[in-house]
C-alpha positions in Angstrom: 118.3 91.0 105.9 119.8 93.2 108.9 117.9 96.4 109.2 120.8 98.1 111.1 123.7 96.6 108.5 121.8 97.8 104.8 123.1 96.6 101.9 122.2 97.4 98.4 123.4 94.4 97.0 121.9 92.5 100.2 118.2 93.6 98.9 118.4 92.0 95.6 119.2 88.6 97.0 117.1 85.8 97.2 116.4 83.9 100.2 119.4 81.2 98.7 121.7 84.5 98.4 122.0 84.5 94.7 121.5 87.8 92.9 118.0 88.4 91.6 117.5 89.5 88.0 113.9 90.7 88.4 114.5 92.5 91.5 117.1 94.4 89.9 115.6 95.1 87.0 112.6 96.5 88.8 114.7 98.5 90.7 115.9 99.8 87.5 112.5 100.4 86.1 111.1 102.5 89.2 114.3 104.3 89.3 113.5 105.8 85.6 110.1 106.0 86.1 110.9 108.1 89.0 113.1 110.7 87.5 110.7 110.5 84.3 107.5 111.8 86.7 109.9 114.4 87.8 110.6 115.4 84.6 106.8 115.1 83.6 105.5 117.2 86.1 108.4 119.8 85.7 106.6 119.9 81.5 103.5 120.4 83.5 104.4 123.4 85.3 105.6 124.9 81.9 102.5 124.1 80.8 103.8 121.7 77.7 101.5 119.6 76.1 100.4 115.9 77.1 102.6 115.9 80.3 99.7 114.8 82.1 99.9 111.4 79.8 103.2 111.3 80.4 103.0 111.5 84.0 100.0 108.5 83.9 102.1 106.6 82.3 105.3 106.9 84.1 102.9 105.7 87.6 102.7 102.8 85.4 106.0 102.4 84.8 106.8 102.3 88.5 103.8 99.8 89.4 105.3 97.6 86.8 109.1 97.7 88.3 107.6 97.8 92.2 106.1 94.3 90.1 109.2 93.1 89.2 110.8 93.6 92.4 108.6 91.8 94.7 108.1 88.8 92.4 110.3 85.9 93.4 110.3 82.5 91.7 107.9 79.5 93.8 110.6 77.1 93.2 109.7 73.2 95.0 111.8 72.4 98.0 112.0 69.1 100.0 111.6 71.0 103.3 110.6 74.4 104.6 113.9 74.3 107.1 115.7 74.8 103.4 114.0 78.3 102.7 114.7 79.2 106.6 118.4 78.9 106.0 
C-alpha cells in the first residue's frame, strides 16, 4: 500500500490483490456503528431514554467491524517470497 497514492479500494485488498469481503464488510459495520453513536449520544443530550444502552452497544458494534476488518484468511503457501509479491 502507498501511503502518498491512497486508495479506497487499495485498503480492502489482500496481500494477492483480490477484494476482501470481510474487510469490507467491517468497514461497513464501523461506518454504521459510527453514525449510530452519533445519533445515540445526540438522544442523550435530549435526555431520551436508554441512549446510554444504545451507545454501549454501538462501541460494540464498531469493535466487531474494526474485527472484521483486520482479520485476514491464514491460507498455506509453498514459500514466504509468494506473500512478499
Amino acid at each position: 500500500m502507498n501511503v502518498s497514492k491512497f486508495s479506497f479500494a487499495e485498503a480492502h485488498n489482500d496481500r494477492n490483490g483480490k477484494s476482501s469481503n470481510s474487510k469490507m464488510n467491517g468497514t461497513i459495520i464501523i461506518w454504521t456503528g459510527c453514525l449510530c453513536t452519533i445519533l445515540a449520544l445526540i438522544g442523550w443530550f435530549l435526555k431520551l431514554p436508554d441512549a446510554v444502552t444504545i451507545t454501549t452497544l454501538t462501541i460494540g458494534m464498531i469493535g466487531i467491524g474494526a474485527g472484521l476488518s483486520g482479520y485476514s484468511k491464514k491460507k498455506s503457501v509453498g514459500s514466504e517470497s509468494e506473500l512478499n509479491n
